[in-house]
C-alpha positions in Angstrom: 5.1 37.9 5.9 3.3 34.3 6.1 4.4 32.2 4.0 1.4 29.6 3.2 1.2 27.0 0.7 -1.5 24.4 -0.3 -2.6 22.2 -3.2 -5.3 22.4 -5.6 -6.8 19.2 -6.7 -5.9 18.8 -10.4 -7.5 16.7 -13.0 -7.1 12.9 -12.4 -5.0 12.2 -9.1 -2.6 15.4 -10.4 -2.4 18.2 -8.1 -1.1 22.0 -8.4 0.9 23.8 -5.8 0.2 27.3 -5.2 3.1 29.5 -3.2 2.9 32.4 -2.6 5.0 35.4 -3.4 8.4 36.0 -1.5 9.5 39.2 -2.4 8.1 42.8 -4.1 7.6 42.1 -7.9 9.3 44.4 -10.4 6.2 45.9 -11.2 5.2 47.4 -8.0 8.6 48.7 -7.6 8.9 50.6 -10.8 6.2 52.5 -9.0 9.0 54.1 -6.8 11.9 54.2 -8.8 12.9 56.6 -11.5 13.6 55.4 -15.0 16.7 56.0 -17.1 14.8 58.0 -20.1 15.9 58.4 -24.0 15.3 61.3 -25.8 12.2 61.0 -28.0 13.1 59.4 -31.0 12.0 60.1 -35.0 12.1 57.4 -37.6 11.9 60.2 -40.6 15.0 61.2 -39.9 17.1 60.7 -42.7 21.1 61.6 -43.3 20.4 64.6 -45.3 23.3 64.3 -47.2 21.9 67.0 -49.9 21.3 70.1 -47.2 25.8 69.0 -45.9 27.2 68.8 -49.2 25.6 72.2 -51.0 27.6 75.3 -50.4 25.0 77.6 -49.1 25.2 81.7 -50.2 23.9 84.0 -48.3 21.0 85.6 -49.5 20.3 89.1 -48.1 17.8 90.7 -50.1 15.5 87.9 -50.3 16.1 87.0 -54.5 18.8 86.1 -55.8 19.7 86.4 -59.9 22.2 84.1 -62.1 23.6 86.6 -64.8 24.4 84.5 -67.8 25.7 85.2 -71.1 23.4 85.4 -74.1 22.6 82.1 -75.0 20.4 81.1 -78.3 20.0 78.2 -77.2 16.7 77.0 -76.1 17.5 73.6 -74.8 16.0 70.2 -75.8 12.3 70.7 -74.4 9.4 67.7 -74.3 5.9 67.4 -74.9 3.5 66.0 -72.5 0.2 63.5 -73.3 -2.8 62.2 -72.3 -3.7 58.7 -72.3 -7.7 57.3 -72.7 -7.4 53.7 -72.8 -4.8 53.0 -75.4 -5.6 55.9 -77.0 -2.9 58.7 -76.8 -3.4 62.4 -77.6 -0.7 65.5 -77.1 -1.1 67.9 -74.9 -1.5 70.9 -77.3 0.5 73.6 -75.0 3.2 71.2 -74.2 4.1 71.9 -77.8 5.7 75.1 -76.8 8.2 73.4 -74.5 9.8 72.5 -78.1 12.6 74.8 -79.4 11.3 75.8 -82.4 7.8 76.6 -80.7 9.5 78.3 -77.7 7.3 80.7 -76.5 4.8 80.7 -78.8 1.3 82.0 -77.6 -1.4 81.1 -80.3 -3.3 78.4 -78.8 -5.3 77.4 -81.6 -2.4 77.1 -83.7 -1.2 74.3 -81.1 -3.8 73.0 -80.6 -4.1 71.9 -84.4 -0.8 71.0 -84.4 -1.6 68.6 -81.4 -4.6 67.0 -83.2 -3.0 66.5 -86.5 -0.1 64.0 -84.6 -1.0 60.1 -85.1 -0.1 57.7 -82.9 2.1 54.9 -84.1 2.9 51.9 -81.5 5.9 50.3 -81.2 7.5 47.1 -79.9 11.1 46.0 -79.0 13.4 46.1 -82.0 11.4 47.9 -83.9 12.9 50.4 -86.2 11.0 53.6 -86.6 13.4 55.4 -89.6 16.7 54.7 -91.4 19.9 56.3 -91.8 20.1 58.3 -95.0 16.3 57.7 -95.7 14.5 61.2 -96.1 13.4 63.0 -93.3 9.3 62.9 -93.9 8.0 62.7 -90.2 7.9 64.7 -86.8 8.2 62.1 -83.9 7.7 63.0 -80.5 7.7 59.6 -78.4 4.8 59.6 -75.9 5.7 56.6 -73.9 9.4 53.9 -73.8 12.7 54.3 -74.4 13.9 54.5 -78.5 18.2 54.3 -79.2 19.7 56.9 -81.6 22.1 54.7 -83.8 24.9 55.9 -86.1 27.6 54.6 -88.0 31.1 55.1 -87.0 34.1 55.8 -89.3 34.6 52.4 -89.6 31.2 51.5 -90.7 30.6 49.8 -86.9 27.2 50.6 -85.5 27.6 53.5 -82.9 25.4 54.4 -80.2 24.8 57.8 -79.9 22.5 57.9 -77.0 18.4 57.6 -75.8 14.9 59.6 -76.0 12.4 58.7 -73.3 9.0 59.8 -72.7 8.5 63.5 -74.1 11.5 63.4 -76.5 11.7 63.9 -79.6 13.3 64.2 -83.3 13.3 65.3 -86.9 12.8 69.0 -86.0 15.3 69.4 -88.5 12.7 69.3 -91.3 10.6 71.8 -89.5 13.8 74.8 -90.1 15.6 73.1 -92.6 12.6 72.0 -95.2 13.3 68.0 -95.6 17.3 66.6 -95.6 17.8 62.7 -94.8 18.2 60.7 -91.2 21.8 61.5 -89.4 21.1 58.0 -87.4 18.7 54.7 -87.3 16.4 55.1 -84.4 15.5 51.6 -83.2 13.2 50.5 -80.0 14.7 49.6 -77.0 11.2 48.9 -75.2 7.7 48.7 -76.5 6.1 52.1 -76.6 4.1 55.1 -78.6 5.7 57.7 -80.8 3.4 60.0 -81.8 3.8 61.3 -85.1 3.4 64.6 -87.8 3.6 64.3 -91.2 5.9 67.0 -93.7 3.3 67.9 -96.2 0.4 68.2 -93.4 3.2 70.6 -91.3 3.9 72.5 -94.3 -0.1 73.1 -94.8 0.0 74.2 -91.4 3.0 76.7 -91.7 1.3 78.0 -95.2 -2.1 78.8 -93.7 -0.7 80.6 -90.3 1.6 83.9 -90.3 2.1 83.3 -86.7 3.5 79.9 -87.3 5.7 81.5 -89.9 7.2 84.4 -88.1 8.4 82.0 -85.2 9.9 79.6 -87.1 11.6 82.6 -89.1 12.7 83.6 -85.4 14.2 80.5 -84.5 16.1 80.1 -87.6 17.6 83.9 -87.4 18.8 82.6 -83.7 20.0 79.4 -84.7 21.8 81.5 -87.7 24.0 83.7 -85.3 27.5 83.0 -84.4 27.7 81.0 -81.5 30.0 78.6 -79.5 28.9 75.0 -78.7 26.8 75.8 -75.5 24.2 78.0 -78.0 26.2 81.6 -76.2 26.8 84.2 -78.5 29.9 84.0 -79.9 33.5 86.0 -78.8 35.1 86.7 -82.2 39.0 86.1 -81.2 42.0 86.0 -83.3 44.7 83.6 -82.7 48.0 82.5 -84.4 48.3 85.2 -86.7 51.3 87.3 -87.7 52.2 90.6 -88.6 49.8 93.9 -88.2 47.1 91.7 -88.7 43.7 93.3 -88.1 42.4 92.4 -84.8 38.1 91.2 -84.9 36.1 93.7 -82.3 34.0 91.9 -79.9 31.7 92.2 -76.7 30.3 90.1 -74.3 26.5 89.7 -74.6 24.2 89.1 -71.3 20.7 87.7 -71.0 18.5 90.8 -71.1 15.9 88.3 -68.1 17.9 86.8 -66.0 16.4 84.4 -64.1 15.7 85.2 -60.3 15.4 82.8 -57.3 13.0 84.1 -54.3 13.7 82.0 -51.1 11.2 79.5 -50.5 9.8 78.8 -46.9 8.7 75.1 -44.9 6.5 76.7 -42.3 4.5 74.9 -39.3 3.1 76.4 -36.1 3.9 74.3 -32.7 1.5 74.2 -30.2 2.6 73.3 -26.7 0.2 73.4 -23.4 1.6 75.6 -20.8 0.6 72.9 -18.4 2.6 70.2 -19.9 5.4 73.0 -20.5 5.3 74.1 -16.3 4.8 71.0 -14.6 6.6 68.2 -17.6 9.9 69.8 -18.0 12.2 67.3 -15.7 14.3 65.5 -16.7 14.0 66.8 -20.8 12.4 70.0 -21.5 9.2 69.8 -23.4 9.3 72.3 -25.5 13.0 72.6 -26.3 12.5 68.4 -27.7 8.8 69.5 -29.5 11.0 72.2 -30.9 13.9 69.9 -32.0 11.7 67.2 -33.8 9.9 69.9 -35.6 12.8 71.2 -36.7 14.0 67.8 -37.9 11.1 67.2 -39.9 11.2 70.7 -41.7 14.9 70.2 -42.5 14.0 67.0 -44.1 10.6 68.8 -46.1 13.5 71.0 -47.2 15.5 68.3 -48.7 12.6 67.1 -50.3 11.9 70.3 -52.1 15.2 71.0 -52.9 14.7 67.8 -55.2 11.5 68.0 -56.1 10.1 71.3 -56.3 8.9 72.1 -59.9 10.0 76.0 -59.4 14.1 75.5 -58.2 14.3 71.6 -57.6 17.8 69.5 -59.1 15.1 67.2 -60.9 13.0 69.6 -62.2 15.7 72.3 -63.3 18.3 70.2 -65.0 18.4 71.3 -68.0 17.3 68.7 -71.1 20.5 68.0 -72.9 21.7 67.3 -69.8 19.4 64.1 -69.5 20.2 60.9 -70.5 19.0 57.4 -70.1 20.5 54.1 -69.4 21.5 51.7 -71.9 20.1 48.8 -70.3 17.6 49.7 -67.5 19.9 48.9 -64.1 22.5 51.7 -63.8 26.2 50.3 -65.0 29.9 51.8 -64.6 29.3 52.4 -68.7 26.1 54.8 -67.9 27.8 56.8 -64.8 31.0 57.3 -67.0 28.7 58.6 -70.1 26.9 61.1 -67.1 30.4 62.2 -65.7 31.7 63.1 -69.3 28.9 65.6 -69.8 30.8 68.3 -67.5 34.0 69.6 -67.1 33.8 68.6 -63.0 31.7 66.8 -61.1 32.2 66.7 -56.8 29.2 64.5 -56.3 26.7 62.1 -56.9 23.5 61.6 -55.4 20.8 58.4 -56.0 18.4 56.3 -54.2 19.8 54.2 -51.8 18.5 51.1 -53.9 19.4 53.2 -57.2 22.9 52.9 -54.9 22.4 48.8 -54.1 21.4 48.5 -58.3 24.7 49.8 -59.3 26.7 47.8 -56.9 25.1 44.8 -58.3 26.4 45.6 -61.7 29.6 46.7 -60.8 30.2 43.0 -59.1 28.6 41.2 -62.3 31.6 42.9 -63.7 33.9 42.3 -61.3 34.5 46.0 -60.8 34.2 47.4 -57.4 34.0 51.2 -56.6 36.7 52.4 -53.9 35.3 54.4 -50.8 36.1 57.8 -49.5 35.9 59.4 -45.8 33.2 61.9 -45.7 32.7 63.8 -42.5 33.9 60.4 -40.4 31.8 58.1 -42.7 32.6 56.1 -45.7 30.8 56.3 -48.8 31.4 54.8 -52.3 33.5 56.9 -55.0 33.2 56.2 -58.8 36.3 57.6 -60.6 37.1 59.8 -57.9 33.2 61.5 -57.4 31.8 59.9 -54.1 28.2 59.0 -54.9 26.2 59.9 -51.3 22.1 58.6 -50.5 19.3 60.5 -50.9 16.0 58.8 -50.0 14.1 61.8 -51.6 15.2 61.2 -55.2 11.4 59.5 -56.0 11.5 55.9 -56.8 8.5 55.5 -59.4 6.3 52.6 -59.3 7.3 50.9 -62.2 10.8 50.8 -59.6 12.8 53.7 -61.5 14.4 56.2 -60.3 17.2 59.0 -61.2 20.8 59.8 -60.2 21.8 63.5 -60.1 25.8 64.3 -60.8 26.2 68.0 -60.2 29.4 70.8 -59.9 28.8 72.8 -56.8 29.8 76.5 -56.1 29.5 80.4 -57.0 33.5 80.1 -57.7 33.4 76.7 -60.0 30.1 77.7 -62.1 27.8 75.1 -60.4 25.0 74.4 -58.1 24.4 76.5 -54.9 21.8 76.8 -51.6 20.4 79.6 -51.4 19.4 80.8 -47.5 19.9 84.2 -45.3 21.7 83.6 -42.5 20.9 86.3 -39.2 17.1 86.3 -39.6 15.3 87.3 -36.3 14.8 84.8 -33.7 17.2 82.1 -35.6 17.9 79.3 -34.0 19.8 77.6 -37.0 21.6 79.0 -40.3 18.3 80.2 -42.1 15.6 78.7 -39.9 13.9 80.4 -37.2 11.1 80.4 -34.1 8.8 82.7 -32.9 6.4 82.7 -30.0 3.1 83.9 -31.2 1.3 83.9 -27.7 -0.9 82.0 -25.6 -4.2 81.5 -26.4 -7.4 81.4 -24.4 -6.8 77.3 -23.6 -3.6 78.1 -22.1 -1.9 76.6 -25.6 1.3 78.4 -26.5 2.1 78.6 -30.6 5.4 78.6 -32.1 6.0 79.7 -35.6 8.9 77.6 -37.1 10.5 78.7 -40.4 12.9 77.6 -42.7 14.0 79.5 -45.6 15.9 78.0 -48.4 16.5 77.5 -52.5 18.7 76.2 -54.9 20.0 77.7 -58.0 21.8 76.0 -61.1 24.2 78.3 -62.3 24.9 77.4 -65.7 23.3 74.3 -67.4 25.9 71.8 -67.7 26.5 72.2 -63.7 24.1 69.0 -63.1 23.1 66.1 -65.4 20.6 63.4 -64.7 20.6 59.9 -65.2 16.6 58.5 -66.1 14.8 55.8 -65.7 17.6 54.0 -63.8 15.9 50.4 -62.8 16.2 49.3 -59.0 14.3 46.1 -59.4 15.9 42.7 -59.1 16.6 40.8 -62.3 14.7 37.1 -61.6 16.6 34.7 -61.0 
């Protein structure tokens, strides 16, 4: 090759050599050589602690049923609103989410019940009843967070816990007809309480024999024997002597158990036979289209096992298993009161910047959480429960989010996954492909399939944390 070289005038008396080039540039020879190739890679993936930690049963027929005992116990249920404006109205069949109204069907009766509620704002500090004053009002609070106060034996104040949004209190006029305030209810945050008046409940009750008959209904239940989980009662004996006369019992069962059907996250991959012949070296086209598709159903399945309204860990925790935080960011004081709501927890699942939150506490208080090896990594532990990530837990926009604390297993009472393990064409516990042909365009389809619930065994099995705060405090 000649080598030439020159100079091309510049500005002023300057002048710019030009060379030329010595040897094959980089570019031109990646035209010949082979490159060292990755795997394609997905951002979405995600650890996926939730689908590792859950025992998974295996689900033959399809449905699965959690017997129970008989409970009378309806749970702690919430109303739902609408919001025009600033003005706030109940949603009139929300009203049968409440334990006294538990399935009640006549719609005009709630609905008259929804329009007779006023609304009654509130700001921070603001006291809503008294201890010891007369109960004289229905409250169900639409919007903030309201403290339950008490006095202890000592005559201290005591806090006895928190309603949010949807909560509410002095049902016990609506069985008991009136008695006095067990606790001080005081704002925590500014909000709405939406409220009912005694006399105009009692005009309602008076002019409705539906009304009536369910309220006479939920006071027979609530008159029953029955431990402190609501179950009917086991009448034992203990510490007697002599031929004392022994109580006859039986165990009662929930005449409708619930039942679980397996859900399914479906999608159909299409792959052209072209791209599938001639593409495959060195990484197989279809088997890595197969493998990210699979990766992003296992992480829809996450997602629903969260979230799903019909058998999601959000949606299905049970009520008086909720409770909020004192403060707003998530402290050692509000994990110990969620712990202490079960006889066992194994784990906890958050956010990862529900996670970050409560780290920053614990250092303000110079407490810091141990860590534990979990399947070769380390994760934080709070009095012995590791607390593990879960990106699918929804942060909301004004930055809150929840933790979950849950018991898992058939044998220990708490929750399980439900999937069926040996389905045709499997290619992973529960999750399957099948070729479905090739079309007219020379496209092949694959149907991929991933079948999957959760079930809560008994209510106390899992317990959520609310409205935990991840936002920074300013400085």
């Amino acid at each position: 090759m000649t080598v030439e070289t020159g100079t091309t005038p510049g500005p002023g008396s300057a002048t710019v050599q030009v060379r030329a080039q010595l040897s094959l540039s980089t570019t031109a020879a990646r035209n010949l050589a082979t490159t060292t190739k990755s795997k394609p890679q997905m951002q979405a993936i995600s650890s996926r602690w939730l689908l590792k930690m859950l025992p998974w049963v295996q689900v033959s027929a399809g449905t699965y049923r959690v017997n129970r005992r008989l409970s009378y116990a309806t749970g702690r249920g919430r109303a739902s609103f609408t919001k025009t404006g600033s003005a706030v109205a109940v949603i009139a069949p929300s009203l049968a989410e409440l334990p006294v109204l538990r399935g009640f069907e006549d719609q005009e009766v709630l609905a008259e019940l929804a329009r007779r509620f006023t609304q009654r704002d509130f700001a921070p500090g603001d006291v809503l009843v008294r201890e010891g004053a007369p109960i004289e009002e229905v409250f169900l609070v639409a919007h903030g967070k309201v403290d339950l106060i008490g006095t202890g034996k000592y005559g201290d104040q005591t806090m006895l816990g928190s309603l949010a949004d949807g909560d509410y209190i002095g049902d016990e006029a609506i069985t008991d007809g009136g008695g006095t305030w067990p606790y001080t209810v005081k704002a925590a945050t500014a909000g709405v309480a939406m409220a009912l008046s005694w006399p105009v409940l009692q005009e309602l009750i008076g002019r409705s024999e539906a009304l009536r008959e369910q309220l006479l209904g939920f006071a027979a239940d609530a008159a029953q024997a029955q431990n402190a989980h609501g179950e009917a009662e086991i009448d034992l004996s203990a510490g007697h002597e002599g031929e004392y006369e022994l109580p006859t019992t039986f165990v009662d069962y929930e005449l409708e158990p619930r039942e679980y059907e397996l859900s399914v996250a479906q999608t159909v991959l299409k792959v052209h036979t072209r791209v599938a012949d001639l593409y495959n070296k060195p990484m197989n086209q279809t088997e890595e289209q197969l493998r990210l598709t699979i990766e992003a159903l296992r992480e829809r399945q996450e997602h629903e096992l969260v979230n799903n309204p019909e058998f999601g860990l959000l949606g299905n925790a049970d009520f008086d298993q909720r409770i909020q935080t004192l403060a707003g960011a998530p402290t050692p004081d509000d994990l110990d009161e969620l712990l202490s709501m079960r006889r066992d927890t194994d784990y906890l699942f958050a956010h990862p910047r529900a996670i970050a939150a409560f780290e920053r506490e614990c250092s303000k208080r110079g407490v810091y959480p141990g860590t534990v090896d979990v399947l070769g990594k380390q994760r934080p532990i709070w009095r012995g429960v590791p607390i593990f990530p879960c990106n699918k837990i929804p942060v909301t926009e004004d930055q809150t989010t929840s933790f979950i604390a849950m018991r898992v297993g058939e044998d220990n009472q708490g929750v399980v996954g439900l999937t069926q393990v040996g389905i045709p064409d499997e290619v992973e516990p529960g999750l399957n492909v099948r070729f479905m042909g090739i079309d007219e365009k020379a496209i092949a389809s694959y149907l991929v399939s991933a079948y999957y619930s959760a079930a809560v065994l008994v209510p106390d099995a899992i317990g959520i944390l609310e409205n935990v705060e991840v936002g920074h405090a300013p400085a």
